[in-house]
PAVOMAR-862000 format. One record per residue (C-alpha): x, y, z; residue in one letter. Coordinates in nm, 4 decimals. Layout:
<atoms>
+----------+----------+----------+---------+
!     east !    north !       up ! residuo !
+----------+----------+----------+---------+
!        X !        Y !        Z !       a !
...
+----------+----------+----------+---------+
</atoms>
This chain:
<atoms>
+----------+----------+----------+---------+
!     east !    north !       up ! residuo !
+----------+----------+----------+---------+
!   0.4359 !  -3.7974 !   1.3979 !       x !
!   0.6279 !  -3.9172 !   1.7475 !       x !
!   0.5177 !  -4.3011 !   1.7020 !       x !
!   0.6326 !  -4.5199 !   1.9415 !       x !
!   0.5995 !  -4.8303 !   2.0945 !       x !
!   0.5878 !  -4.8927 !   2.4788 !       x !
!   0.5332 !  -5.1697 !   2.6956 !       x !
!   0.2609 !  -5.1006 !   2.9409 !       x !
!   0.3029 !  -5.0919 !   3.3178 !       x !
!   0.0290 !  -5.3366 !   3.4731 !       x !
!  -0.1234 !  -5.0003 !   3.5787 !       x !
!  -0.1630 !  -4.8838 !   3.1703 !       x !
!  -0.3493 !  -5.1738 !   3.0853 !       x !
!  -0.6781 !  -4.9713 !   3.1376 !       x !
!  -0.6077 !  -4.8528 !   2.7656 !       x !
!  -0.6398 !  -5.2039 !   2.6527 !       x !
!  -0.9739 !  -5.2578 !   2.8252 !       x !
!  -1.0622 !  -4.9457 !   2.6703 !       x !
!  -0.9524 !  -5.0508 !   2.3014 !       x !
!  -1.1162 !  -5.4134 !   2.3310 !       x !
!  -1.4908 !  -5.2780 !   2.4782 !       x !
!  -1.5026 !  -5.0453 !   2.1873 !       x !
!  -1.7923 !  -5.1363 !   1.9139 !       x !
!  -1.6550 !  -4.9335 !   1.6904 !       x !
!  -1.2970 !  -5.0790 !   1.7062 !       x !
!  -1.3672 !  -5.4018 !   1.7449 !       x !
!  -1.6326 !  -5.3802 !   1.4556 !       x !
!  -1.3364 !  -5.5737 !   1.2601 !       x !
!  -1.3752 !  -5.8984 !   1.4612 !       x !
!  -1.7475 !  -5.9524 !   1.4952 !       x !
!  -1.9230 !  -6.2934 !   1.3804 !       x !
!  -1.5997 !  -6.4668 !   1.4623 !       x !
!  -1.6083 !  -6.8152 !   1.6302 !       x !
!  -1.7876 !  -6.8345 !   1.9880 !       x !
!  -1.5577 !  -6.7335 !   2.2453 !       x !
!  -1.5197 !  -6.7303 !   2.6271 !       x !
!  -1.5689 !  -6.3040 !   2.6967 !       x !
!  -1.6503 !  -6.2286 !   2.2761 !       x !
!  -1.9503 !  -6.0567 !   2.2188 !       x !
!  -2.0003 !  -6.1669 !   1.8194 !       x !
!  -2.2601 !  -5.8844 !   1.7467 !       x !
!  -1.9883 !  -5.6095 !   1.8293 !       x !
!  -1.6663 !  -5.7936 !   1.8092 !       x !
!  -1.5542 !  -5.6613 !   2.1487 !       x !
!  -1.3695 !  -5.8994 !   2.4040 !       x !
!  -1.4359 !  -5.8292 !   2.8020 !       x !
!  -1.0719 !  -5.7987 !   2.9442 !       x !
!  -1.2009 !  -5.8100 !   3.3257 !       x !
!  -0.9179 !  -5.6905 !   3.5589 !       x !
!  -0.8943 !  -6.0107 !   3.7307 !       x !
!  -0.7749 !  -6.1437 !   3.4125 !       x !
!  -0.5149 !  -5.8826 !   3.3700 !       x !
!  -0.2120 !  -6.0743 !   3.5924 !       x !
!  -0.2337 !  -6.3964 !   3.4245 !       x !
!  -0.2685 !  -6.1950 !   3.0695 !       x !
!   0.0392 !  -5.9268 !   3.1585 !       x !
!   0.2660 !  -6.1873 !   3.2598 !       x !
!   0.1604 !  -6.4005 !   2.8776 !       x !
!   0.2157 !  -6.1484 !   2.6639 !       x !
!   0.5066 !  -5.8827 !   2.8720 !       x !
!   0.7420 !  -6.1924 !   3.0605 !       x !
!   0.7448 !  -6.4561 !   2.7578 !       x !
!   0.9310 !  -6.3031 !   2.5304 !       x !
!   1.0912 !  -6.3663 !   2.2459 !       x !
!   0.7660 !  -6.5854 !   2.2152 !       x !
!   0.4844 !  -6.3200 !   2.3105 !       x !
!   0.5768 !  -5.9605 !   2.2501 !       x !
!   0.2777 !  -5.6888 !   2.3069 !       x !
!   0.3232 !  -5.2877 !   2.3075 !       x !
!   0.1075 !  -5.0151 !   2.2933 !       x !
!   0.1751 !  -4.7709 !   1.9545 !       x !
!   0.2041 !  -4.4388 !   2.0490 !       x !
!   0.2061 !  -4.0900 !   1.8750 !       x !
!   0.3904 !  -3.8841 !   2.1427 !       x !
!   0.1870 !  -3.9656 !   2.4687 !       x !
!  -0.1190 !  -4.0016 !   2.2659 !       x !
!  -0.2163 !  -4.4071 !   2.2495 !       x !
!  -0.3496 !  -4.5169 !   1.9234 !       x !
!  -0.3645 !  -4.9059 !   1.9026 !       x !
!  -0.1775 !  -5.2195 !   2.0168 !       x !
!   0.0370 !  -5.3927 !   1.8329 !       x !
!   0.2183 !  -5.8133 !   1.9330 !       x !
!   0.2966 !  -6.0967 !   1.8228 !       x !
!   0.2863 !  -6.4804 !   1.9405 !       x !
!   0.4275 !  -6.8032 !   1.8730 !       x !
!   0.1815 !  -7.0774 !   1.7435 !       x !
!   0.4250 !  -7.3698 !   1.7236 !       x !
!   0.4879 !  -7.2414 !   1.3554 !       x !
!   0.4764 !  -6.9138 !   1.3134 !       x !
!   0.4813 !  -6.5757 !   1.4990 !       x !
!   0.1656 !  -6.4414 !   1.4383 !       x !
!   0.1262 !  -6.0560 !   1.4353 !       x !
!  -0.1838 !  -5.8784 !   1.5786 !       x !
!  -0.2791 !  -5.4596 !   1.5382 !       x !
!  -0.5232 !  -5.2940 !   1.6568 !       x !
!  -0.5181 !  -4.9653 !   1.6043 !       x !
!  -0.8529 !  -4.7338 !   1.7674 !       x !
!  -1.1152 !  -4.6623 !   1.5084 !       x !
!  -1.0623 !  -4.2511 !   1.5395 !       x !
!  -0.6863 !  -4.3192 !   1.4471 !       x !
!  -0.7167 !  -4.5357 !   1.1256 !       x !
!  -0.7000 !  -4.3927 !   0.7776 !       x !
!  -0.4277 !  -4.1719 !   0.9619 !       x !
!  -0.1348 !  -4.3635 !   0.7995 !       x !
!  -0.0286 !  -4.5688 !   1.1517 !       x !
!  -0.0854 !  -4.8814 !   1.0286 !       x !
!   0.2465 !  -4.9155 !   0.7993 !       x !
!   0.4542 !  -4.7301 !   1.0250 !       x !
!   0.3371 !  -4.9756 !   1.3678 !       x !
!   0.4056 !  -5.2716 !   1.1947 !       x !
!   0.7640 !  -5.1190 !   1.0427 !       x !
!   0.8896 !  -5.0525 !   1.4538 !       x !
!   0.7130 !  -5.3854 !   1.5388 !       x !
!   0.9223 !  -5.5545 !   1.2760 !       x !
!   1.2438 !  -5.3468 !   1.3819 !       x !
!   1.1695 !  -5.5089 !   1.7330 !       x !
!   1.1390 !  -5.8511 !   1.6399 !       x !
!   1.3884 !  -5.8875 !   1.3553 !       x !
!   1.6872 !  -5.6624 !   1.5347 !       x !
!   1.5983 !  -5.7541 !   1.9422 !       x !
!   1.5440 !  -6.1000 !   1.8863 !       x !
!   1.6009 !  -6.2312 !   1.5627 !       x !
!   1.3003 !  -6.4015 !   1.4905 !       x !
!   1.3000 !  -6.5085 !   1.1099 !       x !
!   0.9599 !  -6.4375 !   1.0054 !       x !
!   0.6120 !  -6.2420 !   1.1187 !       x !
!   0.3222 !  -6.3942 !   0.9570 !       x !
!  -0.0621 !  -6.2341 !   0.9997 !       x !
!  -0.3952 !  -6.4532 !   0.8318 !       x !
!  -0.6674 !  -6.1666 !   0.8034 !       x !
!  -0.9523 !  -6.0098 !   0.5722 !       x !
!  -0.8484 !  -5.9103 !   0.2408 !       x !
!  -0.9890 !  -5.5971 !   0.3175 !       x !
!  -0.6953 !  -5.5642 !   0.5529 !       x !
!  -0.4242 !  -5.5843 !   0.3417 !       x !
!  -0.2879 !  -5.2687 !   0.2311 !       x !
!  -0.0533 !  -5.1704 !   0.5614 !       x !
!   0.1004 !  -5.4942 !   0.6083 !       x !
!   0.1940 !  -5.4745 !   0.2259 !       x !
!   0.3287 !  -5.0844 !   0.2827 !       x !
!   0.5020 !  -5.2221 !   0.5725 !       x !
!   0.6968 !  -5.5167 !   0.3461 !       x !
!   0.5306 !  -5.8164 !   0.4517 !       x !
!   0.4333 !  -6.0364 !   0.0728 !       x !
!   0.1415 !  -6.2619 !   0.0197 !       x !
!   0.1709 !  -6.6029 !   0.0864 !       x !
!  -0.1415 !  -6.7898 !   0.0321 !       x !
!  -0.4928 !  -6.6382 !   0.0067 !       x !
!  -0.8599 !  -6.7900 !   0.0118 !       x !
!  -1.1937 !  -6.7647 !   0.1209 !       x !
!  -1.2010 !  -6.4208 !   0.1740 !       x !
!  -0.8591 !  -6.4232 !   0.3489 !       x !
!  -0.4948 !  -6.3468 !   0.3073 !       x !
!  -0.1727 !  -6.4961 !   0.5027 !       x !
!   0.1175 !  -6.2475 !   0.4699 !       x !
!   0.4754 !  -6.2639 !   0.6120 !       x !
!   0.7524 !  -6.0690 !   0.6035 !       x !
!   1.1342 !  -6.2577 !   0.6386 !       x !
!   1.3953 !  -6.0728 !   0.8389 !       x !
!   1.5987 !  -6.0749 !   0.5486 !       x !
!   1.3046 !  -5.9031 !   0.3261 !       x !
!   1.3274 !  -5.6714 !   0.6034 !       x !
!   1.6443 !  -5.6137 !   0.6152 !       x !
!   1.6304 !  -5.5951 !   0.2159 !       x !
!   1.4078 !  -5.2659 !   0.2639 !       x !
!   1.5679 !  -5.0760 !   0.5602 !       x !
!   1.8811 !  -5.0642 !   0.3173 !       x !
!   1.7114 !  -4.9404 !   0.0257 !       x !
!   1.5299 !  -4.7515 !   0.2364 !       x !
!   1.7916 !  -4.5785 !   0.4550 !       x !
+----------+----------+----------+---------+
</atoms>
């Protein structure tokens, strides 16, 4: 395993359209709220390419705020990975395609999207609300439970917990 993480060129973002239109990826997300572009009976999201300007320059020229990267296993993509600021918190996001999960990527993305926010930027926390189904990368990758209910779990993982487990780690 090569993973990496890159930041698309506006040309690369044909991946993402890719990722988002797929059923059986996005099979995670349906019967959400009503959405502008959400189709709840898949869970896919249109990303139209006259959208893709105002969406680059959100999530690739705001940063520390918005961070998004594509994970990578040598040239292969696999998923997406980001983060955003609420106000609050900086709330991760992963997607990773449905024919690379149960592959072990999940721990590792979220490891060199920690590594990015905690040693480029010094954010003090990631925090991710999702399914308790969900759980069991973010907790391989370090981040602890913080409250859980209704079917859901809010994790985080402190740069110092981070930091805590690249020493014992290394």
């Amino acid at each position: 395993m090569e993973l990496r993480l890159y930041q698309p060129q506006y040309h690369e973002l044909l991946f993402r359209e890719q990722l988002l239109s797929d059923p059986e990826t996005m099979a995670f997300n349906r019967f959400k709220e009503p959405a502008e572009d959400y189709h709840p009976d898949t869970g896919c999201i249109d990303f139209p390419r006259p959208y893709w300007a105002m969406w680059y320059t959100f999530w690739l020229e705001k940063e520390p705020d918005n961070f998004y990267a594509v994970l990578a296993d040598g040239s292969t993509p696999l998923g997406e990975v980001s983060w955003f600021f609420d106000g609050k918190d900086y709330r991760v996001g992963i997607i990773l395609h449905a024919r690379h999960r149960k592959k072990g990527y999940c721990a590792p993305a979220l490891e060199l999207l920690a590594q990015r926010a905690f040693e480029a930027y010094g954010l003090p926390a990631l925090t991710v609300t999702l399914s308790t189904a969900a759980v069991k990368g973010f907790t391989k990758a370090g981040f602890c439970r913080v409250r859980r209910g209704g079917g859901t779990c809010e994790l985080t993982l402190t740069r110092e917990a981070w930091q805590k487990k690249q020493q014992k780690e290394g």
